[in-house]
N, C-alpha and C positions, 0 to 999 in steps of 0.2 A: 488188619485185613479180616474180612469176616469170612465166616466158612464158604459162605458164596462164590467170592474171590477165590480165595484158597482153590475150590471142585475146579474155579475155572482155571485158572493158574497148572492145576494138575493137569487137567484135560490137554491144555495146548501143550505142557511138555509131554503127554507120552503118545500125543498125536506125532511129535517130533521125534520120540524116540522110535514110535512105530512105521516110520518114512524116514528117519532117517536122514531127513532134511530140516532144516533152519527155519523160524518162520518168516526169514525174510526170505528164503529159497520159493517157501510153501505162497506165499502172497505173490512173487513175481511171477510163479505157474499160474495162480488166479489170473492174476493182470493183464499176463499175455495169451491168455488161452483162446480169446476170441469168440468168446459166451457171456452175455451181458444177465442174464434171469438168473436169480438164488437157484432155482431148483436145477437147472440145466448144467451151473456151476457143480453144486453137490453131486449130486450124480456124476458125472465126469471124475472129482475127486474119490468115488465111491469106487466107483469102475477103472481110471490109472493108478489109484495109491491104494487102493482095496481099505478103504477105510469105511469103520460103520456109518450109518445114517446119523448119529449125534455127534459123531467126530467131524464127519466132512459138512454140516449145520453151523458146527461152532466156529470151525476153520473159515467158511464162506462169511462168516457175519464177523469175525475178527478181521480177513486181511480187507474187507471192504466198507469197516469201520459203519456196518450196517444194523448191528442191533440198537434197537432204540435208546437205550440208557447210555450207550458207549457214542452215541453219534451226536446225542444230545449231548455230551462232554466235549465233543471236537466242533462243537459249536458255540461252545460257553455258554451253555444253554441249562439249569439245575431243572431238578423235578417239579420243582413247583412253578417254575415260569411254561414248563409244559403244560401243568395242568390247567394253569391259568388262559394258553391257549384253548384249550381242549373245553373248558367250559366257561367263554366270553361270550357275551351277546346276551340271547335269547337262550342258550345252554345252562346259564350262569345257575338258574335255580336248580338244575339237575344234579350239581353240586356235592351238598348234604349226603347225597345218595353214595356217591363215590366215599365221602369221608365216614358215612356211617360203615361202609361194606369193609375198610379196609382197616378200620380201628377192630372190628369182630378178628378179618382173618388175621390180620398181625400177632394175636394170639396163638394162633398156631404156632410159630416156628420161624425159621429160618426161610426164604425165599427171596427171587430176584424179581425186581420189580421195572418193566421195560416199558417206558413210553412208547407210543407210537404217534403218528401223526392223528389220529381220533380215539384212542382208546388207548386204555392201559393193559398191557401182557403181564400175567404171573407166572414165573416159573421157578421149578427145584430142577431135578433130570428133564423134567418136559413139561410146557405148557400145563397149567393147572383152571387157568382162568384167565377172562379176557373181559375186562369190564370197561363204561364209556356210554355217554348221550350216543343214541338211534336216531332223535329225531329232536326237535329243541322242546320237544313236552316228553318224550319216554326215554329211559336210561335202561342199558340191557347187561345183563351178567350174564358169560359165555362160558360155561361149564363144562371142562375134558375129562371126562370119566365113561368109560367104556358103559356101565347100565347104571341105571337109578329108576326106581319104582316107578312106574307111571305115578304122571300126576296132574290136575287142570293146570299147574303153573307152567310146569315143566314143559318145554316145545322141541320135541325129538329135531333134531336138523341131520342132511342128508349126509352120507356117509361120503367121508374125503374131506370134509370141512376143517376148521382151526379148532373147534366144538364139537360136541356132541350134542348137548342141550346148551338152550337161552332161558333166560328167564326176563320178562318185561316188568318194569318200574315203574312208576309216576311220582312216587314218594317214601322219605325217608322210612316214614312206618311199615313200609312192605319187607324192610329187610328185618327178619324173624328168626328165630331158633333154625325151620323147620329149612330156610334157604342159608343159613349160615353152616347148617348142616350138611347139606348138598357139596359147598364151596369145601368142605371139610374134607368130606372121601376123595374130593376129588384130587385137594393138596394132598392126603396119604398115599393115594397108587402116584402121583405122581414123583414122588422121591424117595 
């Protein structure tokens, strides 16, 4: 089990220890509660079981079998037949880009890596990055770090978003010191 497991592992028992409840107890309140949206679920769990914002997150995407890595398993579905969807067609050349970003951050450390249905989620404590084809000719890196320098790359995005900065692609050569640096601060505030 890797340490990833492990964080998660810990997190849901001492979500259970702090409620007090089971997690089949804690899923059948999901199920029955009569709230279909993550967010609306969370909050609710945030507000009857007083649990923090990363506790009733984790809770909501365990009993609902909703995070991407973990849904994609309950579908017999591995990482690479996601990415395979993720860049077929006209995406397919976008590729490179994703394998070059992720062979840099993989040096870092430790992190979970969550499919989604068009892009890939990075996370430690919290989202660090969110990478994926924009369009079938540009590939964007979604960078969560509270500030970073201005910069022409850099594309500030509006506050509330899953990011804080994008960074636009066309090609493997764009990913550099100066953006694998960026991907860097932003994996260390996140965990």
């Amino acid at each position: 089990m890797s340490s990833v497991e492990q964080a998660y592992q810990t997190q849901l028992n001492n979500i259970q220890t702090k409620t007090g409840k089971s997690l089949d107890e804690l899923t059948a309140i999901i199920k029955n509660c009569g709230l279909t949206k993550h967010g609306e679920i969370r909050e609710m769990l945030m507000r009857n079981l007083g649990l923090g914002h990363g506790d009733a997150n984790t809770l909501v995407h365990f009993a609902l079998k909703s995070d991407g890595e973990r849904a994609a398993q309950e579908k017999g579905l591995s990482a690479d037949s996601i990415l395979d969807e993720i860049y077929s067609g006209a995406k397919a050349n976008l590729r490179p880009i994703h394998e070059k970003l992720m062979e840099a951050i993989s040096r870092f450390g430790e992190f979970e890596i969550a499919p989604k249905k068009g892009y890939v989620s990075l996370r430690r404590k919290k989202q660090f990055a969110m990478l994926g084809p924009a369009t079938n000719t540009r590939f964007e890196l979604g960078i969560n770090i509270k500030q970073l320098p201005a910069h022409e790359r850099l594309i500030e995005m509006p506050p509330g978003g899953m990011c804080n900065f994008k960074v636009k692609l066309t090609d493997a050569s764009e990913v550099n010191d100066e953006l694998i640096g960026w991907a860097r601060q932003a994996y260390d505030s996140a965990g």
